[in-house]
N, CA, C and O atoms as a Tripos MOL2 file, in Angstrom:
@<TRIPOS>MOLECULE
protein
  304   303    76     0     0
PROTEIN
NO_CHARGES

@<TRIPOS>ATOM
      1 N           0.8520   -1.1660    0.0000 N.3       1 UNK1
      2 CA          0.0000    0.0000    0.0000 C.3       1 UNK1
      3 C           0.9000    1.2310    0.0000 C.2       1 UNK1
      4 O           1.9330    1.3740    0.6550 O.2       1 UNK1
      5 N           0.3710    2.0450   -0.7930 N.am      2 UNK2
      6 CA          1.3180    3.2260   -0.9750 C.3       2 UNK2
      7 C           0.4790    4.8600   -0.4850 C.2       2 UNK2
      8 O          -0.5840    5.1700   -1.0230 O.2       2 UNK2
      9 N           0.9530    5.5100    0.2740 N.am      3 UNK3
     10 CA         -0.2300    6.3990    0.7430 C.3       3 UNK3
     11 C           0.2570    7.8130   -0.2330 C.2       3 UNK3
     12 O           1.3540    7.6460   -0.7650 O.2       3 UNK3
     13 N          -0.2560    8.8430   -0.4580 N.am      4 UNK4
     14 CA         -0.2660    9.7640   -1.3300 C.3       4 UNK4
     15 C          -0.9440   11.0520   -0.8660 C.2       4 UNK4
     16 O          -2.1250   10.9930   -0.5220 O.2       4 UNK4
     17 N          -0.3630   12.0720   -0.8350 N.am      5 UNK5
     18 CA         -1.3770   13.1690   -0.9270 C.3       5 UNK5
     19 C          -1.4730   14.5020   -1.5710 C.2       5 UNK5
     20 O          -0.6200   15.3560   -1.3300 O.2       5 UNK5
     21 N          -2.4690   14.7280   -2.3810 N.am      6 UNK6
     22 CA         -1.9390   16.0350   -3.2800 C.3       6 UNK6
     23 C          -2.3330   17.2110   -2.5860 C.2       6 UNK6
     24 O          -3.4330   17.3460   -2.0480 O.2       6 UNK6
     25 N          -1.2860   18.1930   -2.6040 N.am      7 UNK7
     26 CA         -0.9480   19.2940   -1.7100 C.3       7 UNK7
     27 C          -1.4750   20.6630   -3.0710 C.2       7 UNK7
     28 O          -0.7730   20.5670   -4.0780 O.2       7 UNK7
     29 N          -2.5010   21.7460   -3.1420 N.am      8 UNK8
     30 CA         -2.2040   22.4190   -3.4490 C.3       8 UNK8
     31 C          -1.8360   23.7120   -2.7050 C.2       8 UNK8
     32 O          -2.5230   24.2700   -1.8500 O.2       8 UNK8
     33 N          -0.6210   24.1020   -3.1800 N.am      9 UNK9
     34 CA         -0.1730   25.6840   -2.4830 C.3       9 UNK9
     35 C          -0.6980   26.6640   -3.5040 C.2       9 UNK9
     36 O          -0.6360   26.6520   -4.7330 O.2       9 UNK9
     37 N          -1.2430   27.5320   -2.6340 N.am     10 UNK10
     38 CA         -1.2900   29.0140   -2.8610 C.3      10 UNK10
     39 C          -2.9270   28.8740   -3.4050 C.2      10 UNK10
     40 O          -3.2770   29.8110   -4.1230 O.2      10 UNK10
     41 N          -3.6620   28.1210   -3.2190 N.am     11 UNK11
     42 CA         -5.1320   28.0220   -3.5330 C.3      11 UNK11
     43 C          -5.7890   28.7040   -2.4190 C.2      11 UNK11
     44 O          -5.1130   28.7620   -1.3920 O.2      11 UNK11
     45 N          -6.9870   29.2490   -2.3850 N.am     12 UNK12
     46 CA         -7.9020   29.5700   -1.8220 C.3      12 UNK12
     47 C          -8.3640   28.5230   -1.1320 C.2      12 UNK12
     48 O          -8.6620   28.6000    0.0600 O.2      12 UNK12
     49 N          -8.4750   27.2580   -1.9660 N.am     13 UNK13
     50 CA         -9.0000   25.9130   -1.4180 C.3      13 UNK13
     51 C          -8.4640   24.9430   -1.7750 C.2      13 UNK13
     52 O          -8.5090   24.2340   -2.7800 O.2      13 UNK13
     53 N          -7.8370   24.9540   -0.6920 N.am     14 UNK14
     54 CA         -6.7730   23.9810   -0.9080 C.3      14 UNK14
     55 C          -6.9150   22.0790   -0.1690 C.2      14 UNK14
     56 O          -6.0130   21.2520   -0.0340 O.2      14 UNK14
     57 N          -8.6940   21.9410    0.2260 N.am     15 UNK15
     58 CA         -8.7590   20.8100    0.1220 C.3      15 UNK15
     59 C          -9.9660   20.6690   -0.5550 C.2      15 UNK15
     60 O         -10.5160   21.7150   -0.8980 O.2      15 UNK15
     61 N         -10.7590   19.1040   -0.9550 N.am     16 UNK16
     62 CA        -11.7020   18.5770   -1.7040 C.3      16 UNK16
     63 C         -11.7060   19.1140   -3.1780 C.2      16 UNK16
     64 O         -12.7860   19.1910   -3.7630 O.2      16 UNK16
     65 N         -10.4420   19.5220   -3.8590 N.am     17 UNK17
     66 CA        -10.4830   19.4250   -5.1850 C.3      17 UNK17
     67 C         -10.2370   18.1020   -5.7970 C.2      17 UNK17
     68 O          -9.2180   17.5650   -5.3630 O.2      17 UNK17
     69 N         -10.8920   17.4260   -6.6880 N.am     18 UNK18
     70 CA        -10.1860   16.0400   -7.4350 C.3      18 UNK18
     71 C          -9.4440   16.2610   -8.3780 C.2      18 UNK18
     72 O          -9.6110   17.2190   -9.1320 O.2      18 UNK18
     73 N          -8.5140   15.4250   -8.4920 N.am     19 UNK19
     74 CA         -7.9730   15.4510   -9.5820 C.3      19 UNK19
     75 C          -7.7550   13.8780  -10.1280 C.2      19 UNK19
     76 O          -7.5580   12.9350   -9.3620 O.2      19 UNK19
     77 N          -7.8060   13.7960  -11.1750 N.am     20 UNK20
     78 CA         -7.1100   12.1530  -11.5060 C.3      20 UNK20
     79 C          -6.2440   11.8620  -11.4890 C.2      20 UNK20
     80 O          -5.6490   12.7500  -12.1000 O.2      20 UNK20
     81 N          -5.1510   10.7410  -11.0370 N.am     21 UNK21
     82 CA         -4.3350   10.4980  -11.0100 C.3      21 UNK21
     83 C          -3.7340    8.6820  -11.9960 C.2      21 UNK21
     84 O          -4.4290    7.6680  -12.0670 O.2      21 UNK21
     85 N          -3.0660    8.7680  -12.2740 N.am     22 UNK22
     86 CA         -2.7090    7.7820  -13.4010 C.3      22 UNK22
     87 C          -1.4880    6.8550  -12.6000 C.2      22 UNK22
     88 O          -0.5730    7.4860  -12.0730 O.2      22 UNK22
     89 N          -1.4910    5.2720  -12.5150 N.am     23 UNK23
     90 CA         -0.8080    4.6010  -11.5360 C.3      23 UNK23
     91 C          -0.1160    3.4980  -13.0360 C.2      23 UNK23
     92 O          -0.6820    2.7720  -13.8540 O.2      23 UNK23
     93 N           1.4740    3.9120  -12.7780 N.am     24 UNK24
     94 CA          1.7180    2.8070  -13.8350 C.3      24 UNK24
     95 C           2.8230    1.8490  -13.0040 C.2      24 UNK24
     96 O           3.1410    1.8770  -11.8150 O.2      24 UNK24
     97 N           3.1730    1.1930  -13.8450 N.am     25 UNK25
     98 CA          4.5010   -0.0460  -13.2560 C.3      25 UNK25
     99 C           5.0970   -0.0350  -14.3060 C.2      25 UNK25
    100 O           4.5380    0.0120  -15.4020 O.2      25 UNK25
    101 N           6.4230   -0.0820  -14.1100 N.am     26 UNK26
    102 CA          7.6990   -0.5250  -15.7620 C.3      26 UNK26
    103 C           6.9330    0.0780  -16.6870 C.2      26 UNK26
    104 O           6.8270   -0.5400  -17.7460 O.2      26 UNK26
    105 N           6.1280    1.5410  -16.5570 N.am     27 UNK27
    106 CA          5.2540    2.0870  -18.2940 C.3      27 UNK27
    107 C           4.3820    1.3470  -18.3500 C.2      27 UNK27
    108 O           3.8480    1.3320  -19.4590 O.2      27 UNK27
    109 N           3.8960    0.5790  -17.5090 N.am     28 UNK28
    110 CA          2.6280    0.1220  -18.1360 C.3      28 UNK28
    111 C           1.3170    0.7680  -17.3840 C.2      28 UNK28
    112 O           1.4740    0.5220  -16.1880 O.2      28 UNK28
    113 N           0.1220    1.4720  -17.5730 N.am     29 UNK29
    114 CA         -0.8970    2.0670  -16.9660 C.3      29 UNK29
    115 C          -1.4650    0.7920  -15.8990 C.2      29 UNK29
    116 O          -1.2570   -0.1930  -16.6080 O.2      29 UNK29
    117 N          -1.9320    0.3800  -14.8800 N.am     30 UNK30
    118 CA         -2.5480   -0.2100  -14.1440 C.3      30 UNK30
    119 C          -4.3170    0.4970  -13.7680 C.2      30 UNK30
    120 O          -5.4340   -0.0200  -13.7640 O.2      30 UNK30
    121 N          -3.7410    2.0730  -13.4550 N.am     31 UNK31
    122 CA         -5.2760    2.0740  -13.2520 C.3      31 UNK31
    123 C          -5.3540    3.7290  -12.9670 C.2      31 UNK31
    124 O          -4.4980    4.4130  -12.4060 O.2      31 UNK31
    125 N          -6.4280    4.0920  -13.4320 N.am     32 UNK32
    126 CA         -6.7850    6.1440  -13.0530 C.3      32 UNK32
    127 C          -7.8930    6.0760  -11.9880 C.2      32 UNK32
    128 O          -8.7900    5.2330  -11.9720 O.2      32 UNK32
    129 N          -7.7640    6.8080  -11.3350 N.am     33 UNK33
    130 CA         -8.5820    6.9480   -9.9960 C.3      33 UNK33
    131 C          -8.3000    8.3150   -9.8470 C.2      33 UNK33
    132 O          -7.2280    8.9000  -10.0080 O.2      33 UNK33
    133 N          -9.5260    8.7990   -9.4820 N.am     34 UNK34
    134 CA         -9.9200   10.4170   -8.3800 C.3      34 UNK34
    135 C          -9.2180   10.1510   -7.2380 C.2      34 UNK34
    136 O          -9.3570    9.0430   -6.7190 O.2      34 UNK34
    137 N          -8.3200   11.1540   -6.6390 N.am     35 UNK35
    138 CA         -8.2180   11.5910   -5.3940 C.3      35 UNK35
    139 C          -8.4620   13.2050   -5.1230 C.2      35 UNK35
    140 O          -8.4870   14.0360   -6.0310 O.2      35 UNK35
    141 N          -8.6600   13.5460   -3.5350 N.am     36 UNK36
    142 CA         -8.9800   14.8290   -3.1800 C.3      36 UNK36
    143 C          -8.1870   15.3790   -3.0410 C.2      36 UNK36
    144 O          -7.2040   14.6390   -3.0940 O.2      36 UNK36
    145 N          -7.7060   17.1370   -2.7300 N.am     37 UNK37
    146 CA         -6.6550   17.3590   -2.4250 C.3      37 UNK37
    147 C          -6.8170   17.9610   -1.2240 C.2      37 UNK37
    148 O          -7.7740   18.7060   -1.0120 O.2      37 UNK37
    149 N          -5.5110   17.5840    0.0530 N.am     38 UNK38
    150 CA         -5.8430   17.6600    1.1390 C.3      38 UNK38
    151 C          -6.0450   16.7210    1.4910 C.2      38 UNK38
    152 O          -6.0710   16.8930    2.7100 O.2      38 UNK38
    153 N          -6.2740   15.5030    1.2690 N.am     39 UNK39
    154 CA         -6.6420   14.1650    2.2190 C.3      39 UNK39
    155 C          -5.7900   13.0380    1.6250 C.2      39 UNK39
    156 O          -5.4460   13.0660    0.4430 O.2      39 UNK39
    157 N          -5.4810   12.1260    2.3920 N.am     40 UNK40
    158 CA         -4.3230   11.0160    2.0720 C.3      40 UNK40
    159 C          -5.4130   10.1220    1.7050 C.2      40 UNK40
    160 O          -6.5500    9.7520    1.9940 O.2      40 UNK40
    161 N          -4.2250    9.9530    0.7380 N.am     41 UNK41
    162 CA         -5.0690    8.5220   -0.4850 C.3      41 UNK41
    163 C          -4.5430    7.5220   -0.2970 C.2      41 UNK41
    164 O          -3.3410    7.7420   -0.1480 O.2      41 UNK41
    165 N          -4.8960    5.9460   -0.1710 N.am     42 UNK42
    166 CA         -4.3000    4.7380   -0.4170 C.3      42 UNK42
    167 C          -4.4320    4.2850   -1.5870 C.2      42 UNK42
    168 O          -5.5030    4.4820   -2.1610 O.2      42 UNK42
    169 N          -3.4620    3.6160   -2.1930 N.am     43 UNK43
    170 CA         -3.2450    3.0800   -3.6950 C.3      43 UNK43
    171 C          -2.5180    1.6750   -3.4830 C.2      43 UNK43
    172 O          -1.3030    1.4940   -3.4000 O.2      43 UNK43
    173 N          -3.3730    0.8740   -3.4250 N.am     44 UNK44
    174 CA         -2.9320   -0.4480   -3.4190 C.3      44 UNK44
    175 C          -1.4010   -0.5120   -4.6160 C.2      44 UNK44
    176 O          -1.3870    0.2220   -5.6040 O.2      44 UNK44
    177 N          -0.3910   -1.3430   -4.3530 N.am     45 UNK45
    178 CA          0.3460   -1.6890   -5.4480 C.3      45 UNK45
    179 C           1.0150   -3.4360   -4.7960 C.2      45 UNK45
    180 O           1.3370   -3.9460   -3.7230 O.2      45 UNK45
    181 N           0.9360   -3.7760   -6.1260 N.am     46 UNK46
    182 CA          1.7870   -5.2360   -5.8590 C.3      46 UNK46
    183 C           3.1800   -5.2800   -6.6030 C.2      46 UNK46
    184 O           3.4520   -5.0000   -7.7710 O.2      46 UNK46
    185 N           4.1240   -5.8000   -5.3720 N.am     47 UNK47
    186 CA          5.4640   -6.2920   -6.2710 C.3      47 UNK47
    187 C           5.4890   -7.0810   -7.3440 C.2      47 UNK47
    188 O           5.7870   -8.2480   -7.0870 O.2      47 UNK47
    189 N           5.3490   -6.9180   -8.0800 N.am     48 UNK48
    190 CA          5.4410   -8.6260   -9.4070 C.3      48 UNK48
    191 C           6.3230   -9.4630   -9.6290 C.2      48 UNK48
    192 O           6.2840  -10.6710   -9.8600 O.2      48 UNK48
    193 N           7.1930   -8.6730   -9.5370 N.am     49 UNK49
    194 CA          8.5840   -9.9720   -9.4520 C.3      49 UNK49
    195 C          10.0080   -9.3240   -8.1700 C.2      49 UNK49
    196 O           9.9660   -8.4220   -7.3340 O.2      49 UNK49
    197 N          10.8200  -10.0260   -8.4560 N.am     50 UNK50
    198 CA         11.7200   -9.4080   -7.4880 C.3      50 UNK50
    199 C          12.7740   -8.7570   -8.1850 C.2      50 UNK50
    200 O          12.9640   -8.9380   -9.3880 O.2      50 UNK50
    201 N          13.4000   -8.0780   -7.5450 N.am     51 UNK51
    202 CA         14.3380   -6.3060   -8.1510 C.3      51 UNK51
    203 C          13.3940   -5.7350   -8.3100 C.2      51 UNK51
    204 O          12.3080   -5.7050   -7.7320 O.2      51 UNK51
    205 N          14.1610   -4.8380   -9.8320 N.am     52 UNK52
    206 CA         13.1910   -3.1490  -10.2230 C.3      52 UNK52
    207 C          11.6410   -3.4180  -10.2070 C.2      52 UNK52
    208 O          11.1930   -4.3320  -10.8980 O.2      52 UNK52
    209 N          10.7210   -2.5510   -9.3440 N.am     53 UNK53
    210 CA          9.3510   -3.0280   -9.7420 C.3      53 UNK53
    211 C           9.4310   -0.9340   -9.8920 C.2      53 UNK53
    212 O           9.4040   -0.3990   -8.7830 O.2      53 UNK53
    213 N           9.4990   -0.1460  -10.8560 N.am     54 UNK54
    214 CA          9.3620    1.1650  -10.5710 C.3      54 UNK54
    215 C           7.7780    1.4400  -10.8260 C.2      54 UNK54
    216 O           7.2330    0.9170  -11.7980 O.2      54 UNK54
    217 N           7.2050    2.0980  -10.1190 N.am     55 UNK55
    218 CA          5.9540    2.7680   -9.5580 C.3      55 UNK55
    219 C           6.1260    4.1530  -10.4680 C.2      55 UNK55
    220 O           7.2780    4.4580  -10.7790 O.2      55 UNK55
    221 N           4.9800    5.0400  -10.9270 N.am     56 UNK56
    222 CA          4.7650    6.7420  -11.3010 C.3      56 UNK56
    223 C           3.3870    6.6910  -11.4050 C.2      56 UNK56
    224 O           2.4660    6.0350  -11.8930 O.2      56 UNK56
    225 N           3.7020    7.8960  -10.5750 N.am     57 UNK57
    226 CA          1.8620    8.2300  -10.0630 C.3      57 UNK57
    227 C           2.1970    9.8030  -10.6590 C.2      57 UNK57
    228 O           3.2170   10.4650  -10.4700 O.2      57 UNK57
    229 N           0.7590   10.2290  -11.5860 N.am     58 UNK58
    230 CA          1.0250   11.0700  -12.5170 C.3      58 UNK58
    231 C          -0.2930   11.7130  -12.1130 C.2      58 UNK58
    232 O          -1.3590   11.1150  -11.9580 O.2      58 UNK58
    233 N          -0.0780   12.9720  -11.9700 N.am     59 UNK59
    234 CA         -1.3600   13.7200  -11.1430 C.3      59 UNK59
    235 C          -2.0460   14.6870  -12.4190 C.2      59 UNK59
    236 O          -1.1560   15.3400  -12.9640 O.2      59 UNK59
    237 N          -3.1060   14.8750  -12.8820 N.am     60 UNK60
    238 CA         -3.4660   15.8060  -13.9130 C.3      60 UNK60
    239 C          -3.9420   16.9400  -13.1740 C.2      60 UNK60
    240 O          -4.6090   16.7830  -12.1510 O.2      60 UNK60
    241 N          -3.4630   18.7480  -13.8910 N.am     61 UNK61
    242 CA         -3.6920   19.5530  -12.8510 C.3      61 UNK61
    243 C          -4.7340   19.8790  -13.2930 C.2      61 UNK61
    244 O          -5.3460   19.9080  -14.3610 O.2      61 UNK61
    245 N          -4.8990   20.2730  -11.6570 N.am     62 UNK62
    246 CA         -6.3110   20.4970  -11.3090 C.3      62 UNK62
    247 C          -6.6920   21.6610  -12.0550 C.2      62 UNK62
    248 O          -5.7550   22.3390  -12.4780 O.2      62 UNK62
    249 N          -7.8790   22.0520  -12.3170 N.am     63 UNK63
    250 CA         -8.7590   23.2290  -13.0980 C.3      63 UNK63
    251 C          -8.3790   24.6650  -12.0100 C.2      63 UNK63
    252 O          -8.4320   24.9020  -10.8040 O.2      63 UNK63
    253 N          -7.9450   25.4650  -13.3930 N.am     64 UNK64
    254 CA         -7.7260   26.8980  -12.6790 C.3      64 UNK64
    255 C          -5.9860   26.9220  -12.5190 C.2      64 UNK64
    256 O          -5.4650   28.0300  -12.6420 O.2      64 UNK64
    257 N          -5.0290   25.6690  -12.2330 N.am     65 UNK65
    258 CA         -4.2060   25.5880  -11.6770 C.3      65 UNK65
    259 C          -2.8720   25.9390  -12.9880 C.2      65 UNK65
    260 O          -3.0300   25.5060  -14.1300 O.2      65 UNK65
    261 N          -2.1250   26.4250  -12.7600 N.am     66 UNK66
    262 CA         -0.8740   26.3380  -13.9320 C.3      66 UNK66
    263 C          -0.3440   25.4490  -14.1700 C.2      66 UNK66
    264 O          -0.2730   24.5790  -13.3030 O.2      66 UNK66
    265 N           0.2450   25.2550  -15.3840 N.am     67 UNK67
    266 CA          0.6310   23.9700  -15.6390 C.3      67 UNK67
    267 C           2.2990   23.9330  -14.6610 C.2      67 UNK67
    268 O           2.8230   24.8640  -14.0500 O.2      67 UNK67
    269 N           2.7850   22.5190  -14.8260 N.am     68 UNK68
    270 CA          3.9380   22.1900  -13.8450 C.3      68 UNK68
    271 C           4.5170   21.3190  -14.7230 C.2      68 UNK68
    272 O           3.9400   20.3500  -15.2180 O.2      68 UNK68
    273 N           5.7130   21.6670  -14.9380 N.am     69 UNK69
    274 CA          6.7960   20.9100  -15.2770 C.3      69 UNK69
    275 C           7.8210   20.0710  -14.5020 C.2      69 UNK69
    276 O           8.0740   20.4810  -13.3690 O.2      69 UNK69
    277 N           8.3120   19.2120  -14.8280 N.am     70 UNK70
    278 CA          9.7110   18.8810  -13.8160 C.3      70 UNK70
    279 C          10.8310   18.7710  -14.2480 C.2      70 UNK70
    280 O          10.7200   18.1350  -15.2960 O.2      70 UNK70
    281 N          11.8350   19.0050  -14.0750 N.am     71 UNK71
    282 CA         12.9980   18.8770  -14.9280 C.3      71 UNK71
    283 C          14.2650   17.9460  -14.3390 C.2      71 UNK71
    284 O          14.6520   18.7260  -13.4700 O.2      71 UNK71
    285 N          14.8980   17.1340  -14.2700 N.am     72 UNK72
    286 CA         15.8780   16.2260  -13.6680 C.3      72 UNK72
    287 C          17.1610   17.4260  -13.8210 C.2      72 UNK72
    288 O          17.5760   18.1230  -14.7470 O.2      72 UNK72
    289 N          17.4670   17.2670  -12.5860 N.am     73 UNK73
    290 CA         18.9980   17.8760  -12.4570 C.3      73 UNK73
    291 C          20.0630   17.7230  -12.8440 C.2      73 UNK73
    292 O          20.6820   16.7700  -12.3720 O.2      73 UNK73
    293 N          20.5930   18.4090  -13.6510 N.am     74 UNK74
    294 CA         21.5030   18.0130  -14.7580 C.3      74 UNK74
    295 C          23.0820   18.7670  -13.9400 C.2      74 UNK74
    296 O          23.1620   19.7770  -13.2420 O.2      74 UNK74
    297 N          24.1220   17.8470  -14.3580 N.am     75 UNK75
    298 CA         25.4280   17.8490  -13.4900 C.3      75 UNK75
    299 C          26.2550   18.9420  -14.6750 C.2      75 UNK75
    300 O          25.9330   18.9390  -15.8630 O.2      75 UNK75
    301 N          27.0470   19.5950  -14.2670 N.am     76 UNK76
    302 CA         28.1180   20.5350  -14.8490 C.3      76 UNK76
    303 C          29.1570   19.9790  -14.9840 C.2      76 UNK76
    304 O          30.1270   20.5850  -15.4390 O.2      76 UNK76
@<TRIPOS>BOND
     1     1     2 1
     2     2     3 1
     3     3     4 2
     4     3     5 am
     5     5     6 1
     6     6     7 1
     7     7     8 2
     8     7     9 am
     9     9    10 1
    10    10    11 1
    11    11    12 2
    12    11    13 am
    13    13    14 1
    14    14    15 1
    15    15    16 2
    16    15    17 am
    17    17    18 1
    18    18    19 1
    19    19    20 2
    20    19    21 am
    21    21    22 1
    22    22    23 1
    23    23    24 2
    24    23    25 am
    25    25    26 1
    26    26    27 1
    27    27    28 2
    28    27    29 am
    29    29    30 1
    30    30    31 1
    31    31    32 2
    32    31    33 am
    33    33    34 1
    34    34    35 1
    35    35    36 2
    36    35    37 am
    37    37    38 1
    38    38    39 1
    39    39    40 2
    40    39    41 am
    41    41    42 1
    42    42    43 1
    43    43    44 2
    44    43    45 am
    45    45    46 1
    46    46    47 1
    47    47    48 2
    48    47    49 am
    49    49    50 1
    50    50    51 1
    51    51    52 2
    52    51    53 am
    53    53    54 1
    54    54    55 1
    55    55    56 2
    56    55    57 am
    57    57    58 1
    58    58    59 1
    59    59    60 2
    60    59    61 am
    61    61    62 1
    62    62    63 1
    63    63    64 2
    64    63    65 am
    65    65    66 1
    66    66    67 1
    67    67    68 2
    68    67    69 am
    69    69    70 1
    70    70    71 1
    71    71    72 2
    72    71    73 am
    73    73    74 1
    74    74    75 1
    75    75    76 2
    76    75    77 am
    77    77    78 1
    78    78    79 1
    79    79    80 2
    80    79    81 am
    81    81    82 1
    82    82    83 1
    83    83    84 2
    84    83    85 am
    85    85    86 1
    86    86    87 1
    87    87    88 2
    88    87    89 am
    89    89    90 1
    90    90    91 1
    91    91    92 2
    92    91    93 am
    93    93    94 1
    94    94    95 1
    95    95    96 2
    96    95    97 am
    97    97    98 1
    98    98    99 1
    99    99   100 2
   100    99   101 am
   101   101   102 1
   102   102   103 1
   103   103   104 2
   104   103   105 am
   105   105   106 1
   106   106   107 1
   107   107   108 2
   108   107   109 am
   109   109   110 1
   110   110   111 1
   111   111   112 2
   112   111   113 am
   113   113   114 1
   114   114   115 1
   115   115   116 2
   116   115   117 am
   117   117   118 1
   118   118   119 1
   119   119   120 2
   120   119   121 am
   121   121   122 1
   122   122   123 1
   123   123   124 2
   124   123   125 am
   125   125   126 1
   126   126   127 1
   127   127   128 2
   128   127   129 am
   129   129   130 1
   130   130   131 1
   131   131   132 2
   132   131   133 am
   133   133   134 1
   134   134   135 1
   135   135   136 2
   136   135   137 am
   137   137   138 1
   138   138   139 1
   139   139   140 2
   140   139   141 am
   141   141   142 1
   142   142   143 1
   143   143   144 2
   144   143   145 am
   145   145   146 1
   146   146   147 1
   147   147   148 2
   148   147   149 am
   149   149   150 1
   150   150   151 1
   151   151   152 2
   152   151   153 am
   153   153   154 1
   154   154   155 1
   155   155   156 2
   156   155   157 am
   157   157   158 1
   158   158   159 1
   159   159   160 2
   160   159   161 am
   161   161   162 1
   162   162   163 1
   163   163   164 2
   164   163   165 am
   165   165   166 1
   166   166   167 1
   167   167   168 2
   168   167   169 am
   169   169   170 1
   170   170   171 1
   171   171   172 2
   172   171   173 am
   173   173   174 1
   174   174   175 1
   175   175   176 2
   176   175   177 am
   177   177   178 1
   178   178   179 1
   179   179   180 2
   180   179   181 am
   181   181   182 1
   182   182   183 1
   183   183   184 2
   184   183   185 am
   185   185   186 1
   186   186   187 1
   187   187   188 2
   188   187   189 am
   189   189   190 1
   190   190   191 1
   191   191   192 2
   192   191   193 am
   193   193   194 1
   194   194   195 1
   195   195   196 2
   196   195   197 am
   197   197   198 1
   198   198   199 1
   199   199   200 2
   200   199   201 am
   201   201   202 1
   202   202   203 1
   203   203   204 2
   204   203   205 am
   205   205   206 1
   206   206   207 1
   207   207   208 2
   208   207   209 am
   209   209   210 1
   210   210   211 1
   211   211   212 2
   212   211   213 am
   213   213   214 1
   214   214   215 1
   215   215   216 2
   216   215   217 am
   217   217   218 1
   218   218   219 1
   219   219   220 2
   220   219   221 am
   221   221   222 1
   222   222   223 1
   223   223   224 2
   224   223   225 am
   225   225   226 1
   226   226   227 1
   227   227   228 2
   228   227   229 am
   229   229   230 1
   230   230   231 1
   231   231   232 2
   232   231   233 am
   233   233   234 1
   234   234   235 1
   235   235   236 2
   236   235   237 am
   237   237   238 1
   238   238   239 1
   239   239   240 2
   240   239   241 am
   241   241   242 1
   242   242   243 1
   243   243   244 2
   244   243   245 am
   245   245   246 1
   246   246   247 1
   247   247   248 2
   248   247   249 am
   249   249   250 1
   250   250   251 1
   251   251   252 2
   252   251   253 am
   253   253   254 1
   254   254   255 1
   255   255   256 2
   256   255   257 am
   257   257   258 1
   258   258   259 1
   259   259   260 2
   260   259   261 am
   261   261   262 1
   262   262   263 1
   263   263   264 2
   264   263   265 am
   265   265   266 1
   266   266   267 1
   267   267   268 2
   268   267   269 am
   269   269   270 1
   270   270   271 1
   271   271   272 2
   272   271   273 am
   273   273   274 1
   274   274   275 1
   275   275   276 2
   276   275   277 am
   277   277   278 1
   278   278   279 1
   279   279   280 2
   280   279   281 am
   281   281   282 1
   282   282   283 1
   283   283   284 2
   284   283   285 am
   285   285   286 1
   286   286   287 1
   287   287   288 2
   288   287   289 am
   289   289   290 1
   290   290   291 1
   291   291   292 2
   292   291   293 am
   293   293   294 1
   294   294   295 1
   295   295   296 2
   296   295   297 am
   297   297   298 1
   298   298   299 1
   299   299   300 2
   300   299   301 am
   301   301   302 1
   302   302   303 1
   303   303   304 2
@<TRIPOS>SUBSTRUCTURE
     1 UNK1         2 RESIDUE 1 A UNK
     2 UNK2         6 RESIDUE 1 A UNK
     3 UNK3        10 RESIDUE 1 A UNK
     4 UNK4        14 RESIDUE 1 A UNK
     5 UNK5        18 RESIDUE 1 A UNK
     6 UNK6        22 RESIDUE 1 A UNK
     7 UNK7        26 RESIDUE 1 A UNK
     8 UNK8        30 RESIDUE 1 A UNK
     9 UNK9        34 RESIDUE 1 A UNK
    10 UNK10       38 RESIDUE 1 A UNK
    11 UNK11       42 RESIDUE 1 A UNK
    12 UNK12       46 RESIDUE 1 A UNK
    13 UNK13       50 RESIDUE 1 A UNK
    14 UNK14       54 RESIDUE 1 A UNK
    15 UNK15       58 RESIDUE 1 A UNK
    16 UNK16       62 RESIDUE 1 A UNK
    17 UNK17       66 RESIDUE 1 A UNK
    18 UNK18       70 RESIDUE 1 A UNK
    19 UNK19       74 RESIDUE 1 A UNK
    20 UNK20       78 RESIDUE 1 A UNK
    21 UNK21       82 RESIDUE 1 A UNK
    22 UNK22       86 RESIDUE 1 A UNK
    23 UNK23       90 RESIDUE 1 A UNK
    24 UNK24       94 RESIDUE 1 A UNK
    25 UNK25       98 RESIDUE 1 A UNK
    26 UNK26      102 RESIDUE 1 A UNK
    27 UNK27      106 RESIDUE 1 A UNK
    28 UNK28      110 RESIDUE 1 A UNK
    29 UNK29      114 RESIDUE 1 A UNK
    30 UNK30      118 RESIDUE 1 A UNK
    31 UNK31      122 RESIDUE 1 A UNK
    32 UNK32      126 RESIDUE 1 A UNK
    33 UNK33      130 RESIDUE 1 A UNK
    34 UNK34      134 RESIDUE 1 A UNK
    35 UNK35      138 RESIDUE 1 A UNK
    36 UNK36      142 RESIDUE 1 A UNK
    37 UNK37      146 RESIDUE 1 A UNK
    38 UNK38      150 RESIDUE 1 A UNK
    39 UNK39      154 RESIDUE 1 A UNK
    40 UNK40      158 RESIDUE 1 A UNK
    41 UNK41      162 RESIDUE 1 A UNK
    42 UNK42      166 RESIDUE 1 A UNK
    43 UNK43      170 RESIDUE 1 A UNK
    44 UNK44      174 RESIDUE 1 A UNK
    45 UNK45      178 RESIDUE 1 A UNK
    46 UNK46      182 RESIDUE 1 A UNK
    47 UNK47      186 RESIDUE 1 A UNK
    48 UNK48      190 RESIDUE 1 A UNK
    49 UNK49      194 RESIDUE 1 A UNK
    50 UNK50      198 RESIDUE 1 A UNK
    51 UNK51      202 RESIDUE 1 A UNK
    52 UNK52      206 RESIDUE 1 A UNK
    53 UNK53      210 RESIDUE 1 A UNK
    54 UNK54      214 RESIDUE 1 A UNK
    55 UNK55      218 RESIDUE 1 A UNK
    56 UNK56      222 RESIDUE 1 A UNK
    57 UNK57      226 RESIDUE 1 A UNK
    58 UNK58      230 RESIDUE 1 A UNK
    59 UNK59      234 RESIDUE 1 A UNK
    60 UNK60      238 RESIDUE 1 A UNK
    61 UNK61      242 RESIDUE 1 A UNK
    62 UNK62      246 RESIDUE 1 A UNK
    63 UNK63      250 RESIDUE 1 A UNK
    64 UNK64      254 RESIDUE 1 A UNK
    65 UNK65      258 RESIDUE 1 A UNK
    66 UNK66      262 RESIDUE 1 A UNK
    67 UNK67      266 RESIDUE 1 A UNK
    68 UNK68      270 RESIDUE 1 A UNK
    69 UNK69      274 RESIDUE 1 A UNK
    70 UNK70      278 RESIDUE 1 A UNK
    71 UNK71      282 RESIDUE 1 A UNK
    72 UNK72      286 RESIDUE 1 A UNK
    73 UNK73      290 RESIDUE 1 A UNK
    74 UNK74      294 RESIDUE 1 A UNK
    75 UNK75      298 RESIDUE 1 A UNK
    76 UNK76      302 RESIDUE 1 A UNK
């Protein structure tokens, strides 16, 4: 079980917004589910085999909200 919670800053209301969220394994989609924001979510996940099992939980933003990028930190 994996617990989760989406945080928005700088909202007026910053809990009971949904948003969907997208649950994959090794790239593969498993499953989209609503969560609120402001309240901890449980997301079942199973190991499938043993080593790498990598998990990405992909949040769509919420309405009204700016979009968000991420960028990996790149070495000099």
């Amino acid at each position: 079980m994996v617990q989760l919670e989406l945080v928005e800053e700088g909202s007026l209301q910053p809990y009971g917004n949904r948003a969907e969220i997208t649950v994959r394994r090794n790239g593969d989609i498993l499953s989209k589910q609503f969560i609120s924001s402001g309240y901890p979510a449980e997301i079942a996940v199973e190991i499938e085999h043993g080593g790498q099992n990598i998990y990405e939980f992909e949040v769509e933003a919420l309405k009204g909200s700016l979009p968000h990028s991420t960028t990996a930190p790149s070495s000099l």
